[in-house]
Each structure stands twice: as structure tokens, then as C-alpha cells.
C-alpha positions in Angstrom: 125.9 103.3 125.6 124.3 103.9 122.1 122.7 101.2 121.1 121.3 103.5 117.6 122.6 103.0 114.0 122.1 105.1 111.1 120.0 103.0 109.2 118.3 99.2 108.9 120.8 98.7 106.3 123.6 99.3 108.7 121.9 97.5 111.7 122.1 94.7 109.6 125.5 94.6 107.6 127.7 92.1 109.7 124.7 89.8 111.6 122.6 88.2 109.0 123.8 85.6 106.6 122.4 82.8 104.2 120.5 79.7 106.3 120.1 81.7 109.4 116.6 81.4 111.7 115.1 84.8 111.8 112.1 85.6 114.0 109.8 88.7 112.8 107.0 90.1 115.3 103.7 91.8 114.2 100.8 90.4 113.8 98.7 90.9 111.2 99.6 93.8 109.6 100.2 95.9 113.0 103.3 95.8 114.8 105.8 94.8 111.7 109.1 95.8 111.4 108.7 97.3 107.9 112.2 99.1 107.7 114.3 96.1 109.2 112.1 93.5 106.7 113.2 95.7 103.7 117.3 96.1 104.7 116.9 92.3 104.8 115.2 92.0 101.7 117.7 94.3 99.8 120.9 91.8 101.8 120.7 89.1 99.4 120.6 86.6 102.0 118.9 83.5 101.3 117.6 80.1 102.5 116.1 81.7 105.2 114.1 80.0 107.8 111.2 82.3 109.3 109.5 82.6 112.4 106.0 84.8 112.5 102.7 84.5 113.6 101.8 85.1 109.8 103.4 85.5 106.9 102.4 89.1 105.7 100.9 90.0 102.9 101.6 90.3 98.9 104.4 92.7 98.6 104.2 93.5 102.1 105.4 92.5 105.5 107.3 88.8 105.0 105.5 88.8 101.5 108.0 90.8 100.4 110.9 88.2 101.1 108.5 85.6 99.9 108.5 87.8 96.6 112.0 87.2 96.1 112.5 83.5 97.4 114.4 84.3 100.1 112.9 82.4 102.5 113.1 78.5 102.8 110.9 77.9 105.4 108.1 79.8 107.3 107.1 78.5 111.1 104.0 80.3 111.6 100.0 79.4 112.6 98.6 81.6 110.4 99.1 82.3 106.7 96.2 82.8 104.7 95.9 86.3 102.9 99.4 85.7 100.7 98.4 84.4 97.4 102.5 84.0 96.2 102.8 81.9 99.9 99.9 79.6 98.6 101.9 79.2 95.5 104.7 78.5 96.6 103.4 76.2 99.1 101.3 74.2 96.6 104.4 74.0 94.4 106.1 72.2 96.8 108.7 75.3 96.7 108.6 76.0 101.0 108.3 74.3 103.6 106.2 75.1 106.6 105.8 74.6 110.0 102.4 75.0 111.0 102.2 76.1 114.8 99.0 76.9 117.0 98.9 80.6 117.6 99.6 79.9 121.8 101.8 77.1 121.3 103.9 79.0 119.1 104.3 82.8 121.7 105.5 80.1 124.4 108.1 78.9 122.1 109.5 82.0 121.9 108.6 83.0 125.2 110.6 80.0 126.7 113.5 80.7 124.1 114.0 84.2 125.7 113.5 82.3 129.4 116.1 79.8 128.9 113.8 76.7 128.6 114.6 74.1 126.3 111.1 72.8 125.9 107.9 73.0 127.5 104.6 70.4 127.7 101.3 71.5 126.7 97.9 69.8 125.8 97.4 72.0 122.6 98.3 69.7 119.8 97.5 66.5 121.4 95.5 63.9 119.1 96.5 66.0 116.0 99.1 66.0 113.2 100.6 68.6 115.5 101.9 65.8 117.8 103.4 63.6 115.3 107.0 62.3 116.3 107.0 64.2 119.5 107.1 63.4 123.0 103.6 62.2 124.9 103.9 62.2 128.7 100.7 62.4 131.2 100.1 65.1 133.4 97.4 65.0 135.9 95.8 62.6 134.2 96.0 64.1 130.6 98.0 63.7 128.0 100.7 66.5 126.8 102.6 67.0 124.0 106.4 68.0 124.2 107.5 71.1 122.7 111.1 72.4 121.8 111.7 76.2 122.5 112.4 78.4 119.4 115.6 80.5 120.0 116.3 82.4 116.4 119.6 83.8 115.6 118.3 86.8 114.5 115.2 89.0 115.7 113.8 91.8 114.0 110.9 93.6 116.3 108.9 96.9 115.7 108.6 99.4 118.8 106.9 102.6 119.0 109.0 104.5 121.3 112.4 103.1 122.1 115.5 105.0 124.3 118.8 105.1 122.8 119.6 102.4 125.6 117.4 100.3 123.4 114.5 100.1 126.8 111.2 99.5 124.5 107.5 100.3 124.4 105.0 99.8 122.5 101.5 100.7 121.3 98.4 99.4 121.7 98.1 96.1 119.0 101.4 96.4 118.2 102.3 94.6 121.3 101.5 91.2 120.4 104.4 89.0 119.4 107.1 91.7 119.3 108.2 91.4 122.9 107.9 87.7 122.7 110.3 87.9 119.7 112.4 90.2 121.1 113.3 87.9 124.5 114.0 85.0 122.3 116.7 86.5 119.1 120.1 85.4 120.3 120.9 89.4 118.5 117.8 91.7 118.3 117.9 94.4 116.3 114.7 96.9 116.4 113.3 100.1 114.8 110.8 102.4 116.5 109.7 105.3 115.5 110.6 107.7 118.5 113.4 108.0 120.1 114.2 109.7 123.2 117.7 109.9 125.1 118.4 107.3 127.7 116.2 108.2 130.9 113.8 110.1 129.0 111.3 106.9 129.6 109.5 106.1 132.7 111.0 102.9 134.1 107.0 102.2 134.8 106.1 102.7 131.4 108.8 100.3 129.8 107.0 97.0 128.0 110.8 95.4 127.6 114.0 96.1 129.0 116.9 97.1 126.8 119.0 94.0 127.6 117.5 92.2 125.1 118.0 94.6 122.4 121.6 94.8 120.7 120.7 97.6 117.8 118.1 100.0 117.2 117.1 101.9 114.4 114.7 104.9 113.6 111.9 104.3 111.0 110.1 107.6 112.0 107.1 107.3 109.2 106.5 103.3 108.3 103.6 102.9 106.0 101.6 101.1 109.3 98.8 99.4 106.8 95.6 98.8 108.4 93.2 95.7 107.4 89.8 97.1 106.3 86.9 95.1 107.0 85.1 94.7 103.5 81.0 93.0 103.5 78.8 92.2 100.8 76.8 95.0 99.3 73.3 94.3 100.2 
């Protein structure tokens, strides 16, 4: 069966709404559903809630949600190169959830496993542990964390079967398959797609049964961050 629609836009129509816990992989600016991030944007839906390693750029990536306050709350570990994030931050106009980088690619791991929660020593001693579970292992103390299972994922693939079997390329492969496992739907967009079978089984980075719709975005924009020094 199919799993291919005829656009983001379409992909999208009848899953998201307002208030709903979205999860967005990339990382960086590499491996970010650029296609699925703008059909969302162009939705209208509101008070969303977030999940991403970082939070984009200005006017690109997530930033572009942020542009038009769409998003309530960001649960991320890393968020610093979005000027209208800090703003909105500062102004007390979102709320975050600041999550260490490991801590939080286990939360979505264990969401896509079935785990509820998970104990780990990251955290422990810190703000990060505040109001949560503290139980000894070993010796040492570890800090109880709750699984992140989003109702919506939106993940970027480089090659992808109609099947929706993914893989992906190089960097790119950082939180998307993490984020894929954990969406109770996932929809993603890859930029080649090849009939079911086409793919080596060997060569598949995450099986089609966690993908429920797929979508072509055959030439994204795929902005690179350029090192810049001090003129000497």
C-alpha cells in the first residue's frame, strides 16, 4: 500500500489541530523537514507544543512557526542562534523545557519503545531534577524520566519507498529516526522516492511501520552553517 500523498499540505489536512505535541527531527540545520514545517506553518494551528533538539533558526526551520506564534512551548536542549526565540523567551511569551541533548533522544527513543519512563544520572543535582523522582542505583543516585510520545511527527528522509521503509544521509540521521519511532502518526518527506522493493532491506535506517504518510520535497533549500572567524 501507498503510503505517498500529493503534497505536505495534504499529508497534513485531517491530523494536526490546535494544542497538539508535535515532535520535529533535524538537528541543527541538517536533517529538517523543511516542506512538512511550512504546510504546518501555512495550517493555522496554534498553541502548539514542540519537541526538537533546537529550535531552528530566524525564518527558518521551527523559527518560522516561532515567527508566527504558533508555538506555545518548545522542549528542546539547545536553542541559541534564534534571536525572535530569545525574545519571546525573555518576554515571558513561551515556555520551555530545557532537556540535555541525551536525556532528551532517549525520551523519544523510549516513546517509540513503549517505555513509560526511564532512570538516568544526567540531571542529577541540577535544576533538571526538580520535582522528579530520585532512586539509587548501584550506589548512585538517578533521576526519573517520563518518555515523550508526540501526537504528531514530522521527520526528513533522504530516500524513502512508497512503503514509507526510510534512509537517510549522513548528518541527517541524528534525531529523525528517534522522532520517527516515537509520533503516535508520522508523516515524512524525502527527497527520493523509489517503488516498494526498490530498497535494500540491508540498507534501510527505519522500517516503514512507523511511518503513516510520506511526501516528496525533491529540492529543500538544505542550509548549511558556515563557520565564520575573526579577520586577523
Amino acid at each position: 500500500m501507498s503510503k505517498l500523498y500529493p503534497s505536505a499540505a495534504a499529508a497534513l489536512a485531517d491530523v494536526v489541530k490546535d494544542g497538539q505535541m508535535i515532535a520535529v527531527g533535524g538537528f541543527g540545520l541538517s536533517g529538517i523537514p523543511e516542506a512538512l514545517i511550512a504546510a504546518l506553518r501555512d495550517s493555522g494551528v496554534r498553541d502548539l507544543t514542540c519537541i526538537s533538539n533546537n529550535a531552528g533558526v530566524d525564518n527558518f526551520g521551527l523559527g518560522l512557526l516561532l515567527a508566527t506564534r504558533q508555538v506555545r512551548k518548545m522542549i528542546a536542549s539547545y536553542v541559541g542562534e534564534n534571536k525572535e526565540f530569545e525574545r519571546q523567551y525573555l518576554a515571558g511569551e513561551l515556555e520551555i523545557e530545557f532537556t540535555p541533548q541525551g536525556t532528551l533522544a532517549e525520551k523519544l527513543r523510549a516513546g517509540g519503545a513503549g517505555i513509560p519512563a526511564f532512570f538516568t544520572r544526567t540531571g542529577v543535582g541540577t535544576i533538571v531534577a526538580e520535582g522528579k523522582e530520585i532512586r539509587d542505583f548501584d550506589g548512585q543516585p538517578h533521576v526519573m524520566e517520563r518518555s515523550l510520545v508526540p501526537d504528531v511527527s514530522l521527520v526528513k528522509a533522504w530516500m524513502a519507498d512508497r512503503a514509507g521503509n526510510l534512509v537517510f544521509r549522513r548528518t541527517a540521521r541524528n534525531f529523525n529516526p528517534n522522532v520517527a519511532m516515537a509520533g503516535r502518526i508520522t508523516i515524512a518527506e524525502a527527497e527520493i522516492i523509489v517503488a516498494t522493493g526498490e530498497l535494500d532491506p540491508d540498507q534501510i535506517h527505519l522500517p516503514g511501520i512507523y511511518v503513516h504518510r510520506l511526501v516528496q520535497n525533491a529540492t529543500p533549500e538544505k542550509r548549511i552553517e558556515q563557520r565564520t572567524v575573526r579577520a586577523r
